[in-house]
SEGUPA-271709 format. One record per residue (C-alpha): residue number from 1; residue in three letters; x, y, z. Coordinates in nm, 3 decimals, always signed. Example, Ala and Ser with C-alpha at 12.3 -4.5 7.8 and 13.67 -1.06 7.14 Angstrom:
# SEGUPA-271709
<site><pos>1</pos><code>ala</code><x>+1.230</x><y>-0.450</y><z>+0.780</z></site>
<site><pos>2</pos><code>ser</code><x>+1.367</x><y>-0.106</y><z>+0.714</z></site>
//
This chain:
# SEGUPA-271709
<site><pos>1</pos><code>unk</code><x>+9.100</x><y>+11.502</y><z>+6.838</z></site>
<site><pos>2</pos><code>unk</code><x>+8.869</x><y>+11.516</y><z>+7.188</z></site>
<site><pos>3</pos><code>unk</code><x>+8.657</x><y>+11.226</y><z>+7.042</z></site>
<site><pos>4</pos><code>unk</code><x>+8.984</x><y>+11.014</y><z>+7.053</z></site>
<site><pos>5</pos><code>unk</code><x>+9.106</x><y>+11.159</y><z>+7.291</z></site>
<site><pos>6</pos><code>unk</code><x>+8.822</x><y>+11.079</y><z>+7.509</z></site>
<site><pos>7</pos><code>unk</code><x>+8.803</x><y>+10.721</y><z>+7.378</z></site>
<site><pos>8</pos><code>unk</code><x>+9.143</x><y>+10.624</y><z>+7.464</z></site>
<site><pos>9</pos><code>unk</code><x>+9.108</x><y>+10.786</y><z>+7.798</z></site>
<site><pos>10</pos><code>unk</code><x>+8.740</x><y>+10.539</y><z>+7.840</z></site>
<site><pos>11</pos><code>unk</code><x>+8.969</x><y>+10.213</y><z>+7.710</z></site>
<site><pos>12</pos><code>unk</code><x>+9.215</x><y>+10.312</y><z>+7.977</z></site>
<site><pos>13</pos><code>unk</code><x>+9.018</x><y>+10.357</y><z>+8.249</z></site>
<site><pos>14</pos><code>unk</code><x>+8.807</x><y>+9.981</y><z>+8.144</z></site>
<site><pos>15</pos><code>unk</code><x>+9.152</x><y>+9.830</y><z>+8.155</z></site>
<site><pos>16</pos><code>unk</code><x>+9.221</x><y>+9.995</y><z>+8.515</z></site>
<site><pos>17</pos><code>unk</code><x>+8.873</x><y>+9.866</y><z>+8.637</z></site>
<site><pos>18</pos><code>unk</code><x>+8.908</x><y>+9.542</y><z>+8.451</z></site>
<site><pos>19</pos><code>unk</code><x>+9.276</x><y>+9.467</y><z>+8.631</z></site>
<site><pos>20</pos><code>unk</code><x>+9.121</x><y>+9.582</y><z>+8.948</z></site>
<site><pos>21</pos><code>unk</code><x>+8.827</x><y>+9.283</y><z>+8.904</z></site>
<site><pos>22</pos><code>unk</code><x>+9.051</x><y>+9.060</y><z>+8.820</z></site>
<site><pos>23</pos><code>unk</code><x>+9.264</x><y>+9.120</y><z>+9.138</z></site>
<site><pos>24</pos><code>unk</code><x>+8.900</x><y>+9.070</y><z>+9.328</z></site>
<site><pos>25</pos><code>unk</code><x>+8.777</x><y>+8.759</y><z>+9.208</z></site>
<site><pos>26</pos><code>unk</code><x>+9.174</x><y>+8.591</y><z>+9.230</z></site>
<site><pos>27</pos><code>unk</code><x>+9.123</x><y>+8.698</y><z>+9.590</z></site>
<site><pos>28</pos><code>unk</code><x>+8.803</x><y>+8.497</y><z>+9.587</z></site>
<site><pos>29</pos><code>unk</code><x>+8.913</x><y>+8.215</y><z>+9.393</z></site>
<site><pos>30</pos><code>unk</code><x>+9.241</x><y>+8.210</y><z>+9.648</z></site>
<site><pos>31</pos><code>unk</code><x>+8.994</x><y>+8.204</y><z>+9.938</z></site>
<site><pos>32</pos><code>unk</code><x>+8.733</x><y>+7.965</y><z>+9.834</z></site>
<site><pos>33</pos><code>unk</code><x>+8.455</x><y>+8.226</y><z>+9.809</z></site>
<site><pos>34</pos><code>unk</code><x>+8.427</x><y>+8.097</y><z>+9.417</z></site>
<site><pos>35</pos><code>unk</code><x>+8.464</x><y>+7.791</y><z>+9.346</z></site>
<site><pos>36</pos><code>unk</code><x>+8.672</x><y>+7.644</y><z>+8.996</z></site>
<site><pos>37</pos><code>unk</code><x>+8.541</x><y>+7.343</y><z>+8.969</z></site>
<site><pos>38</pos><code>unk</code><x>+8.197</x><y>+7.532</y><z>+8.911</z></site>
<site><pos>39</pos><code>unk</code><x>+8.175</x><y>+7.576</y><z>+8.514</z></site>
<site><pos>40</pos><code>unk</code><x>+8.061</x><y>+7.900</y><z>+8.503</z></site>
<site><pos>41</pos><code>unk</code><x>+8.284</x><y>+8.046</y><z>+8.743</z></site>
<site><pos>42</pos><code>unk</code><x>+8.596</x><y>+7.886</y><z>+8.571</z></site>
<site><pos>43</pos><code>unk</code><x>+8.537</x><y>+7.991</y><z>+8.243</z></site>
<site><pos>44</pos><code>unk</code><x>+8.455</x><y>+8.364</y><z>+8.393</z></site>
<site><pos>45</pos><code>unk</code><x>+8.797</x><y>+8.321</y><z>+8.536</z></site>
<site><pos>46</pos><code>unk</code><x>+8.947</x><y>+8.246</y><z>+8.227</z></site>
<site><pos>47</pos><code>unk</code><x>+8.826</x><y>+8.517</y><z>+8.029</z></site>
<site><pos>48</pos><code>unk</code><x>+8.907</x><y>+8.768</y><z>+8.273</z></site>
<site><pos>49</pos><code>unk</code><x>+9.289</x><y>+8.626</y><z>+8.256</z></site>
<site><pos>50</pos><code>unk</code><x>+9.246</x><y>+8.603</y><z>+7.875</z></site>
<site><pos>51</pos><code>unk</code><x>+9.201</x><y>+8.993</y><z>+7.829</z></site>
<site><pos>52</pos><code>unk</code><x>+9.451</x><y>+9.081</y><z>+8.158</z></site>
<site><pos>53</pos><code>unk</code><x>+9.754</x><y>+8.792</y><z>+8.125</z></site>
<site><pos>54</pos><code>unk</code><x>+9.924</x><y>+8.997</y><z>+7.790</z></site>
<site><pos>55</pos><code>unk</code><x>+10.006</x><y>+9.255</y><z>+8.020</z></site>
<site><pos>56</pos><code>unk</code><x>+10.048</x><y>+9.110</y><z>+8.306</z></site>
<site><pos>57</pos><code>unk</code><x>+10.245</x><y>+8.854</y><z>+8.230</z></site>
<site><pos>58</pos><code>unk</code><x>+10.502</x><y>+9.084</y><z>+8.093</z></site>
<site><pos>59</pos><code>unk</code><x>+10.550</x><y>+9.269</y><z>+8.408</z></site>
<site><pos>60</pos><code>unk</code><x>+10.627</x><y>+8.947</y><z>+8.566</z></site>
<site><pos>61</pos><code>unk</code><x>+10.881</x><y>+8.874</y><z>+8.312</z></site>
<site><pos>62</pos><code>unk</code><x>+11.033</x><y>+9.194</y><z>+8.440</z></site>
<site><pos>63</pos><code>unk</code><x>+10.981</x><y>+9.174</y><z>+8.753</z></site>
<site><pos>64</pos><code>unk</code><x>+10.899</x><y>+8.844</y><z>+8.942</z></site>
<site><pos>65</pos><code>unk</code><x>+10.681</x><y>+8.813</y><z>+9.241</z></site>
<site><pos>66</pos><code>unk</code><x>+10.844</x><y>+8.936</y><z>+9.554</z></site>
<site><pos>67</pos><code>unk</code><x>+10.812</x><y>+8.697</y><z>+9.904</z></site>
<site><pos>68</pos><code>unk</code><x>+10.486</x><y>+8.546</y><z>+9.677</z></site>
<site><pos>69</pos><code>unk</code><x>+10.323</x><y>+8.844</y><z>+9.671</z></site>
<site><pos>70</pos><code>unk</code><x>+10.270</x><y>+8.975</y><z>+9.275</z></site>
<site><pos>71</pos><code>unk</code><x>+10.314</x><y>+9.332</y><z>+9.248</z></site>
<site><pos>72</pos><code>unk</code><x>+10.216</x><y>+9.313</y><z>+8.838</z></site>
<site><pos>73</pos><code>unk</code><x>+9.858</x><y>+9.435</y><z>+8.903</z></site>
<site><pos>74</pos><code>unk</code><x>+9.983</x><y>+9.728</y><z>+9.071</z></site>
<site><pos>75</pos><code>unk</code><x>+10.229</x><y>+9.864</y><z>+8.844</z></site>
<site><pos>76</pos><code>unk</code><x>+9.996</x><y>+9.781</y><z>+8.579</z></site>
<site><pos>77</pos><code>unk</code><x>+9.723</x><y>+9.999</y><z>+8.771</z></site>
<site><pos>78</pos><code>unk</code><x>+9.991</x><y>+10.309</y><z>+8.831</z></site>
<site><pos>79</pos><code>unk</code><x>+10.093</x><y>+10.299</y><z>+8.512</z></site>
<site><pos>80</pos><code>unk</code><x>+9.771</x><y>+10.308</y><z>+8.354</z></site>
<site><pos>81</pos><code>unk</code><x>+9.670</x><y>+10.572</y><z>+8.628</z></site>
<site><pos>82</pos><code>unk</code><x>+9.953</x><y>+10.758</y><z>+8.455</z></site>
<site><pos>83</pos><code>unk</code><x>+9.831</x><y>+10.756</y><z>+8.100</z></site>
<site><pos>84</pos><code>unk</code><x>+9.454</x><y>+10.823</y><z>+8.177</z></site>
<site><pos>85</pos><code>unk</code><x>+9.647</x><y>+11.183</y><z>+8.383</z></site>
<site><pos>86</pos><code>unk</code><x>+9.830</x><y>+11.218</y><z>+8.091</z></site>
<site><pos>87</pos><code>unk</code><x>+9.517</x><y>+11.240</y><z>+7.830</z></site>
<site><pos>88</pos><code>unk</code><x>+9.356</x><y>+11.389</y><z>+8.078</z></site>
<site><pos>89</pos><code>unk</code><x>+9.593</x><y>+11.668</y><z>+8.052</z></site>
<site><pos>90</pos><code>unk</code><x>+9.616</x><y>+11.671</y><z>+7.655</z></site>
<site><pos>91</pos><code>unk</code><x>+9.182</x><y>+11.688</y><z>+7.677</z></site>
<site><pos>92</pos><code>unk</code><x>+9.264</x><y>+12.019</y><z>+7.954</z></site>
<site><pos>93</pos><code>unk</code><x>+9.424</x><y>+12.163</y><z>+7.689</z></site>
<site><pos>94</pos><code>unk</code><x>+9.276</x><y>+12.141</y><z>+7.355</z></site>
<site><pos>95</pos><code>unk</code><x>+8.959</x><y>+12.228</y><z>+7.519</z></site>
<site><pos>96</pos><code>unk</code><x>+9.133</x><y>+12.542</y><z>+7.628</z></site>
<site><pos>97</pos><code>unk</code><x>+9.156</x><y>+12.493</y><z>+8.021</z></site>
//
């Protein structure tokens, strides 16, 4: 049980880093620190947006961006903060803490 456990509790917190990069480097993109027309860079982009755009594009379904700015990314972060609390807790307690 604290083997997965502590696996879904690594997953969640790779997701949480991987949104946060991927907020990063649209920041970049945005303000032509990386360049898209550079191969390498565009097809980094799109696999970052590959394994992020399920999620996030279902939060904007729900709710759309607000004055431009995209809140997605940041519900998706507190919400994944609360999961990785919530193992967190279960792992507390079936090590007997």
């Amino acid at each position: 049980m604290d083997l997965a456990l502590l696996v879904i509790y690594w997953a969640l917190q790779a997701y949480f880093w991987l949104i946060i990069f991927t907020v990063v480097v649209s920041w970049l993109v945005v303000f032509d620190v990386l360049n898209t027309k550079n191969k390498s860079v565009r097809k980094f982009c799109e696999i970052l947006n590959t394994l992020t755009n399920p999620l996030v594009l279902r939060i904007r379904k729900l709710m759309p961006p607000l004055g431009g700015i995209d809140l997605s990314p940041m519900i998706i972060i507190f919400g994944l903060y609360f999961l990785m609390s919530l193992v967190e807790d279960a792992l507390r307690h079936t090590q007997g803490g």
